[in-house]
C-alpha positions in Angstrom: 53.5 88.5 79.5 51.9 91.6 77.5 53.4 93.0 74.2 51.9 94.9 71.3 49.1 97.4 71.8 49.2 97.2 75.4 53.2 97.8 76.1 54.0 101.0 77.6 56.3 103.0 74.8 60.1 104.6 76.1 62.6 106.4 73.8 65.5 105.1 75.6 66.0 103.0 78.4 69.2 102.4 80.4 69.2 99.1 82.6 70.9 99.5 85.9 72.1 102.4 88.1 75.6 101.9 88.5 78.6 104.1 87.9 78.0 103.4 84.3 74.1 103.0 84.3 73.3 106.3 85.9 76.3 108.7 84.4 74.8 107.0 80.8 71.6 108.2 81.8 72.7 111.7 82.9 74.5 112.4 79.7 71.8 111.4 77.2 69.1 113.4 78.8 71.8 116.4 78.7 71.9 115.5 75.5 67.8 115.6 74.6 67.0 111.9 75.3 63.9 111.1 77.0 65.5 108.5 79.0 64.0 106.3 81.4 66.4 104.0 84.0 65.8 100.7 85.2 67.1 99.2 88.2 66.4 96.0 90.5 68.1 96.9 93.4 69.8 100.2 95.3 69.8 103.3 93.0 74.0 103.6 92.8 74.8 99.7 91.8 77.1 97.8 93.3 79.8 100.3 93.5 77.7 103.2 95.6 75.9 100.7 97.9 78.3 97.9 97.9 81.6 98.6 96.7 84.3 101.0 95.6 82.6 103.6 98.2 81.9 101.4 101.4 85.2 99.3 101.0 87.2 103.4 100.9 85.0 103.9 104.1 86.1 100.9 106.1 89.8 101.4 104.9 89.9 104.9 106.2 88.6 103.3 109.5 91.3 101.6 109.9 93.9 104.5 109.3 92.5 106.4 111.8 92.8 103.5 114.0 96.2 102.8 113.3 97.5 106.8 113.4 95.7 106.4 116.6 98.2 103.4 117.8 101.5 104.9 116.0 100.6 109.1 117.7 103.3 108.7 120.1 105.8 109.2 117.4 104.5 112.6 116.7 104.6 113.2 120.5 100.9 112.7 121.2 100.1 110.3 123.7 96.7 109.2 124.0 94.6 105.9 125.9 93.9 102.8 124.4 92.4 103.0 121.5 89.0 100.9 121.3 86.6 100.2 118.0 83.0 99.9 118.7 82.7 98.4 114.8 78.8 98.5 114.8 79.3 102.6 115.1 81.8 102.1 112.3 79.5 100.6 110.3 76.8 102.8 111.3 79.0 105.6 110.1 79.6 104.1 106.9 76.0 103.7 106.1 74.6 106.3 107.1 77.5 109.3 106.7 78.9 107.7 103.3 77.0 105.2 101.3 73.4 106.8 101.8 74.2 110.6 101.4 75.9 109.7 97.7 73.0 107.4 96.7 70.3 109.8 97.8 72.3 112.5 95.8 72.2 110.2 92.3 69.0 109.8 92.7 68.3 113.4 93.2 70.6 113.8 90.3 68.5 111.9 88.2 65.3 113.7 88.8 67.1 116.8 88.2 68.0 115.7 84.6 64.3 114.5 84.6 65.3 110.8 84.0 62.2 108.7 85.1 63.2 105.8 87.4 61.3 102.3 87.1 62.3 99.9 89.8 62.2 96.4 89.1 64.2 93.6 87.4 64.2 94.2 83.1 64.3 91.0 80.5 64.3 91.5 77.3 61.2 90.5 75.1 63.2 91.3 71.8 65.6 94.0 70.9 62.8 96.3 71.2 61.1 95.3 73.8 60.9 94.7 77.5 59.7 93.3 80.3 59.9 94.6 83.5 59.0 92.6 87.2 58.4 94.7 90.0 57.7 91.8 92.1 57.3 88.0 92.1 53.6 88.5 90.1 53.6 92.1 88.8 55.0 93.2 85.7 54.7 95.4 82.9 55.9 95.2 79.3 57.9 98.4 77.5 59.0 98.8 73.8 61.6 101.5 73.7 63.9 103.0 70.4 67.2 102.4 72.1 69.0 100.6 75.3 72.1 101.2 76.8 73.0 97.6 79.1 74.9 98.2 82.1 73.9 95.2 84.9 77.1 95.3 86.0 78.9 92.1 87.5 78.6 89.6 90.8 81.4 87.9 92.9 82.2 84.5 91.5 81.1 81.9 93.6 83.9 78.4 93.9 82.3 74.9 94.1 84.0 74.3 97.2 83.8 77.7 99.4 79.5 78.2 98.5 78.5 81.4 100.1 76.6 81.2 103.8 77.3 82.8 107.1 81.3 81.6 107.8 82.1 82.0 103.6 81.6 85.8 102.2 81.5 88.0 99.4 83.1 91.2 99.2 79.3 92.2 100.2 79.3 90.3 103.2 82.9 91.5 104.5 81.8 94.7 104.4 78.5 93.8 106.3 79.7 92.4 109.3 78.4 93.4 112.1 81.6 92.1 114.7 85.3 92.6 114.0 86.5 89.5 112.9 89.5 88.1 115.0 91.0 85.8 112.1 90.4 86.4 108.3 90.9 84.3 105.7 91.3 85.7 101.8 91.4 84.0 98.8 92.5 85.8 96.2 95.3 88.5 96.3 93.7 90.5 93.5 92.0 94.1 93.8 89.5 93.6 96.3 91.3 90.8 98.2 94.0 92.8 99.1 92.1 96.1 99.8 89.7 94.5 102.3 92.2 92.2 103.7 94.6 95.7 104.4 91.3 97.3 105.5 90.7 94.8 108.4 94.3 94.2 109.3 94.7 97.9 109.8 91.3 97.4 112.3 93.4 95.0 114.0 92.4 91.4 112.3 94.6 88.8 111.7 94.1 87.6 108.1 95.4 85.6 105.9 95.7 86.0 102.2 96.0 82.7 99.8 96.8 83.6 96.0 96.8 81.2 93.1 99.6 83.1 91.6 103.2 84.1 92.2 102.1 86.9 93.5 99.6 89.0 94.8 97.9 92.1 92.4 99.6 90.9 89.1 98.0 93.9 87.1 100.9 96.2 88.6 104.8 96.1 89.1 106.6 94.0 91.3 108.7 96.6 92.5 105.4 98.4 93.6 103.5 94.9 94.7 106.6 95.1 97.2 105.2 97.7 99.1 102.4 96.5 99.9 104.1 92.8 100.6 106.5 94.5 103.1 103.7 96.8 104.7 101.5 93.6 105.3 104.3 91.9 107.1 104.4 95.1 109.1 100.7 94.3 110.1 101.1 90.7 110.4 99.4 89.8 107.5 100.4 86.7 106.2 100.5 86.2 102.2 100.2 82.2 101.2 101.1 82.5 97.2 101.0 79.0 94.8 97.8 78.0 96.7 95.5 76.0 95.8 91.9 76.5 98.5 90.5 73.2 98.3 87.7 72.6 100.8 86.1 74.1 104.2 84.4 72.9 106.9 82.7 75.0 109.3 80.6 75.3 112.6 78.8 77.8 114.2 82.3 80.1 115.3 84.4 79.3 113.2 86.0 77.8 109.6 88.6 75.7 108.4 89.9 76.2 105.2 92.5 73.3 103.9 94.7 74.4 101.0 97.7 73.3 98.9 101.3 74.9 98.7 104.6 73.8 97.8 103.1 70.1 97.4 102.2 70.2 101.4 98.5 70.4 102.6 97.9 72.5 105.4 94.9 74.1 107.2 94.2 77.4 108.6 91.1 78.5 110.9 89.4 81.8 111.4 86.5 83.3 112.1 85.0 84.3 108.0 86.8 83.1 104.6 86.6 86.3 101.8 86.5 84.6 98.6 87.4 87.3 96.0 88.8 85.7 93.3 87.0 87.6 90.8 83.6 88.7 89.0 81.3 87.7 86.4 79.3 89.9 83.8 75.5 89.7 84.8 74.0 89.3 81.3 72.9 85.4 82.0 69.5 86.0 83.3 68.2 89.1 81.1 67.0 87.4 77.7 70.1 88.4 75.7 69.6 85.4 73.4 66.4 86.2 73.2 67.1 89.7 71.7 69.9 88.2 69.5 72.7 89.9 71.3 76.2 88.4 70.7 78.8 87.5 74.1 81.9 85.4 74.4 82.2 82.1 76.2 82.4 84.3 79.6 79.3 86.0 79.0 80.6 89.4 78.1 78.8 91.5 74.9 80.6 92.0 72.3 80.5 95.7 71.7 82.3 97.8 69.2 84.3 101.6 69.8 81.2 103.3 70.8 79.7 100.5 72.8 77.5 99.4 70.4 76.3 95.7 69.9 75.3 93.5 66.9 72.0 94.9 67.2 71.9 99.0 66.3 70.4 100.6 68.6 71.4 98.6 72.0 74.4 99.4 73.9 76.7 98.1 76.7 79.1 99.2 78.9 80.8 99.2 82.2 81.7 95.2 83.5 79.6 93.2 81.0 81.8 93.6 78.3 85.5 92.9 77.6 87.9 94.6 80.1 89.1 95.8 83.5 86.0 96.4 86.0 86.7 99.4 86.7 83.6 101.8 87.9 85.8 105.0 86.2 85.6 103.1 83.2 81.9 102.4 83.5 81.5 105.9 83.6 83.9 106.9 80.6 82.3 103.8 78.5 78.6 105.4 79.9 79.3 109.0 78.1 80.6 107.5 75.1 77.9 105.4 74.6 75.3 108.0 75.4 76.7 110.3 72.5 77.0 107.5 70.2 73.5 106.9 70.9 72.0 110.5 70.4 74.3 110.7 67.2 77.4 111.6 67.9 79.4 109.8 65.4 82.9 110.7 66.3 82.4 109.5 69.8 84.7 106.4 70.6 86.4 104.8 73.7 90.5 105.5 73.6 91.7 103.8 77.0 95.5 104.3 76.9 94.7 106.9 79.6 92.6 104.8 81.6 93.8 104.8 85.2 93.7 101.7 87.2 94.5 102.3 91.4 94.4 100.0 94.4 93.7 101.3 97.6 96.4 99.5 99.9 99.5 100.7 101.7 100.6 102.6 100.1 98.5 103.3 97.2 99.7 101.5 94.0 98.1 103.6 90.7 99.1 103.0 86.9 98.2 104.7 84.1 99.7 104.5 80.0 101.9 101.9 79.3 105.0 100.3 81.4 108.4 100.7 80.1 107.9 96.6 78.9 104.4 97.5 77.2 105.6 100.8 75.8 108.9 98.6 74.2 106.5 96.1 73.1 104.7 98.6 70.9 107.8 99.8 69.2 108.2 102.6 71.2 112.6 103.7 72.3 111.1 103.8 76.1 113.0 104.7 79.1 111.6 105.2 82.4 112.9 107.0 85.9 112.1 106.9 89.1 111.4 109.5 92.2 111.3 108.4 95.5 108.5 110.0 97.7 111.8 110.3 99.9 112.5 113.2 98.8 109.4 115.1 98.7 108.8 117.3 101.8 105.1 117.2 101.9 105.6 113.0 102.1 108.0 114.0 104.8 105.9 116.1 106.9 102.7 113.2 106.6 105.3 110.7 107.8 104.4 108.6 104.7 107.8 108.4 102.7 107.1 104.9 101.3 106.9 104.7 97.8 108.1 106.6 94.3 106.7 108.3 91.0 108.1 106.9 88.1 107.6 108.4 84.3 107.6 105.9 81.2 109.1 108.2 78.4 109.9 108.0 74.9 113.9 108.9 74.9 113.8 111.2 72.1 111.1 113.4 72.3 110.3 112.7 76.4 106.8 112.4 75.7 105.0 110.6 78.2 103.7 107.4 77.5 103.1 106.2 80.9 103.1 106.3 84.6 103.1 104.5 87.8 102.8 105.9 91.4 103.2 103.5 94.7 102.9 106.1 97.7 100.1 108.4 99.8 97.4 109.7 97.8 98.5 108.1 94.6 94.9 107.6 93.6 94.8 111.2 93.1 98.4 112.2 91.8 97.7 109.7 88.7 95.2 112.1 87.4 97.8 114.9 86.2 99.6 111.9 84.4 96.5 110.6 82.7 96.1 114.3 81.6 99.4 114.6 80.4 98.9 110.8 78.3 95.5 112.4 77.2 96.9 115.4 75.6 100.0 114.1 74.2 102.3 116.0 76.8 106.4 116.1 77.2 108.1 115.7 80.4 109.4 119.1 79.7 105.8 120.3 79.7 105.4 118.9 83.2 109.1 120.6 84.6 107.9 123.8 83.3 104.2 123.9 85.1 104.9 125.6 88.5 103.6 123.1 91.2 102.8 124.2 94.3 105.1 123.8 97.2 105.1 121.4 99.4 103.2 119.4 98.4 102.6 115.5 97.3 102.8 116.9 93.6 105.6 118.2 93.3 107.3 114.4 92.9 105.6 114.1 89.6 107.8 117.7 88.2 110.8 116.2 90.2 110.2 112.8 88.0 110.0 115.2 85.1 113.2 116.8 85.9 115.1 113.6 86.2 113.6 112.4 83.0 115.5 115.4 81.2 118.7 114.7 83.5 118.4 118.2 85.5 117.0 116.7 88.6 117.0 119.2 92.3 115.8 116.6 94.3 117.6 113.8 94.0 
């Protein structure tokens, strides 16, 4: 390893290309940072290349599919509907994943942020060393860092990953359909890919640890999703314990624990998604005398900053939901910070978090029980999508908006949405939390009609009692 005289000298250096890694990198060249990025892998991260976009792809796969099978309501009759799933995957790299990574990278030359491919380790906190392969290597020293490695699936003791026993990687790499799918773990990812491939026409299993599946939301909207996976023959295990496999070339057998009763389930792959851990345990963090918890997150303050001044991290290594949005919010904060913004700091009561089943669950703000816990006189109502005529017309009537309010005032101080395109719709309540806003404010902004929006003013107008809809 070189250092001193010879080491190559950066301003400021951003290690990985994620949502958070790239976006950090964007913004403090806009902001007259001579940044240089540093990445091991696929420009894009895990979320681009592996992730939030490829998992969206596959999902929409299987909605086509299925409005395929259900046209005959709608008075379209068509043939049998066949998947050739090597197109679909074809389509999915080629149409969706490579386009948006090409384009970050383009975006990153644009903002004329120099790209060093290789795997980074930290010599001290002011220095670097960088392997571009298994014997060549150079070493950097560099004014300021901004972390953001991202995270890995964790791997259980029993279920080690090979061919039959996958990652949230490997699921969405398969080149066959799987006939049987087992999932363990009913979080985020779980239940997205496990709806994903049931739509396509899999038969999966889900086994949960918990009471229930996706505990970060409702149960009221988790309900949805329960009943609309009984609709697809999706079967939901919860209180299980997974506690051994055994496999052969075709197939696997997982045997697992409920209600005091061993049982055993086969199929063709096992998903184990029962969560992620930071990657900050191979990049010399000790080393460079940065501080993490017992889980191996860094310890960061409201800007991102850690123990040492002028290195920052953001995005799943440190404390919080992973949540690529919040990579990318924690990435512009951090960037400021580090080109001297003083008054930039991270404020997440706005931050959205959305699943991508059926139907869509999004949250944003605080629940009626959170917003009562803080002291606040909360009340909350509820629209159903029921009776909203733009739900009507899509034939997707499933689901509600409902408003967390302060009873007084009626300012908004949170929001959940279970129904079609509620990934999108929680962005005008996140603005609304943002800036403070009244449910009056919402009733009196003219929304166009029909459409999916117009639930959110009809919530509104039954938080003030003068509800039309309802």
């Amino acid at each position: 390893m070189v250092v001193g005289d010879f080491a190559e000298e950066l301003q400021t250096v951003v290690i990985g290309s994620g949502p958070g890694g790239y976006v950090a990198a964007i913004r403090a060249a806009q902001l007259g940072q001579k940044v240089t990025l540093i990445e091991r892998g696929n420009i894009g991260g895990v979320c681009l290349n592996v992730g939030c976009i490829p998992s969206k792809a596959l999902i929409h796969a299987g909605e086509e599919y299925q409005t395929s099978l259900d046209s005959s309501l709608l008075g379209i009759e068509t043939k049998e509907t066949t998947i050739d799933f090597k197109k679909t995957q074809a389509w999915k790299d080629e149409k969706v994943v490579r386009p948006l990574t090409k384009g970050v990278e383009q975006l990153l030359k644009k903002n004329q942020v120099s790209i060093i491919k290789g795997e980074a380790y930290f010599v001290n906190s002011q220095t670097l060393h960088v392997m571009f392969d298994d014997e060549k290597g150079q070493t950097y020293t560099f004014e300021k860092a901004i972390i953001a490695t991202g995270s890995r699936p964790i791997e259980l003791s029993s279920f080690k990953f090979n061919k039959r026993i996958i990652d949230s990687t490997g699921v969405l790499n398969l080149s066959e359909l799987p006939k049987k799918l087992i999932v363990i773990g009913g979080g985020y990812i779980g239940t997205e890919l496990a709806g994903a491939y049931a739509k396509l026409g899999t038969e999966v299993t889900i086994l949960e640890g918990m009471d229930q599946i996706l505990m970060g939301f409702e149960k009221d909207m988790v309900k949805l999703v329960e009943q609309n996976f009984k609709s697809k023959n999706v079967k939901v295990i919860t209180n299980a314990l997974a506690k051994k496999a055994e496999q052969d070339d075709q197939h696997v057998t997982v045997t697992y624990e409920a209600n005091g009763k061993e049982e055993q389930l086969e199929a063709d792959y096992v998903l184990v998604s029962v969560g992620r851990r930071p990657n900050t345990d191979d990049i010399g963090l000790d080393i460079a005398g940065i501080e993490t918890d017992e889980k191996g997150f860094i310890q960061v303050d409201e800007q991102g900053r850690t123990n040492k001044k002028n290195i920052f991290a953001i995005g799943d290594i440190v404390p919080g939901l992973a949540l690529a949005h919040k990579a990318s919010y924690e990435a512009k904060v951090a960037a400021e910070a580090l080109s001297g913004s003083k008054g930039a700091a991270v404020d997440y009561l706005a931050m959205p978090a959305v699943c991508f089943t059926d139907p869509e669950l999004a949250t944003v703000g605080y629940t009626e029980k959170e917003a009562k816990a803080k002291g606040f006189d909360a009340v909350s109502n509820k629209f159903p999508l029921a009776g909203n005529g733009r739900a009507l017309s899509l034939n997707q009537t499933t689901g509600f908006v409902r408003l967390v309010t302060e009873k007084e005032s009626h300012t908004i101080l949170g929001a959940q949405i279970a129904g079609v395109s509620a990934s999108d719709l929680i962005a005008e309540l996140g603005l609304a939390i943002e800036n403070g806003l009244t449910a009056e404010d919402i009733a009196l902004t003219i929304h166009s009609h029909p459409s999916l929006g117009e639930s959110i003013m009809d919530a509104a107008e039954l938080v003030l009692g003068q509800p039309i809809h309802t």
